[in-house]
N, C-alpha and C positions, 0 to 999 in steps of 0.2 A: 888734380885731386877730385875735380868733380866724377870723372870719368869712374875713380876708383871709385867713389860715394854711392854712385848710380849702381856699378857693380855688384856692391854689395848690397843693395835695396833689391834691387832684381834676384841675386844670387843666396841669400840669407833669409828666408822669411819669418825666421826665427827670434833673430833679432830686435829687441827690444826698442833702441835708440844709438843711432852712429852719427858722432860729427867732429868736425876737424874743427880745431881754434888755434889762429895763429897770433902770436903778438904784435906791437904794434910795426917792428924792424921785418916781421917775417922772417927772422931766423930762429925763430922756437915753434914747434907746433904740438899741439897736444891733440890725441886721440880719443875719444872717449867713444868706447861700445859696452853697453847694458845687455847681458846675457840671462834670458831664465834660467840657467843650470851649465855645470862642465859641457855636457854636450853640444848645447848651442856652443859655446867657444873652441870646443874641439872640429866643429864641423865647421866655421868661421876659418879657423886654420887653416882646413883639410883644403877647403875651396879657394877660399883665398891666394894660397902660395904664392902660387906665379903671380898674381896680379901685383902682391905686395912690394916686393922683389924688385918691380921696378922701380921704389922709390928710395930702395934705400942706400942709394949713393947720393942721393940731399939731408941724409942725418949724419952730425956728427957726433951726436949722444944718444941712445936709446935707451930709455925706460921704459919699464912696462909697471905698473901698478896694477895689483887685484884688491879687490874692496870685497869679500865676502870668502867663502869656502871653494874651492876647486879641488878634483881629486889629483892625486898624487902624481899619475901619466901627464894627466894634463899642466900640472905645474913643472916638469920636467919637460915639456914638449916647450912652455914659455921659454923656460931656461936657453932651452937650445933655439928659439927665434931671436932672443938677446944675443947671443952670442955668435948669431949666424949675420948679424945687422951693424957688427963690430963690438963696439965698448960699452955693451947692453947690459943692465942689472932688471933684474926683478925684486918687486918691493910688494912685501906681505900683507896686507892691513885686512884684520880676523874683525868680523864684528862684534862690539863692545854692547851694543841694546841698540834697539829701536827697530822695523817692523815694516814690509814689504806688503802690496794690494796686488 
């Protein structure tokens, strides 16, 4: 994982904030990457691919969650990373209030 971490620090310089948390068995891990806009995520994609790809024969669940607005290609491009990763769902969460710097 660090190797992908590096990757994408090097490869992304768009990106806001990326880190991996795993619990405490290391059989769960969560993802968390902070996008200013669809694009930065679409271009995260775009670059990423192959790199991702190698890890996902150590998931046996994939979620993805978005926490703000994405445009429509782009939440259709998730879909198909969910689904491309196995028994992937995408989960919507629209902001309710409060306010970005």
């Amino acid at each position: 994982m660090q190797d992908l971490a590096a990757f994408v620090e090097e490869h992304m310089p768009r990106l806001i904030s990326y880190a991996f948390f795993l619990n405490e068995k290391q059989s769960e891990m969560t993802v968390v990457a902070v996008h200013p806009d669809s694009a930065s995520l679409a271009f995260h994609m775009d670059e990423g691919a192959v790199e991702f790809r190698k890890f996902a024969s150590l998931l046996e669940l994939f979620k993805i969650e978005i926490y703000g607005h994405v445009t429509a290609a782009v939440l259709e491009r998730l879909h198909q990373k969910a689904r491309a990763l196995g028994s992937g769902t995408v989960i919507e969460n629209e902001l309710f209030a409060g306010f970005s710097r």
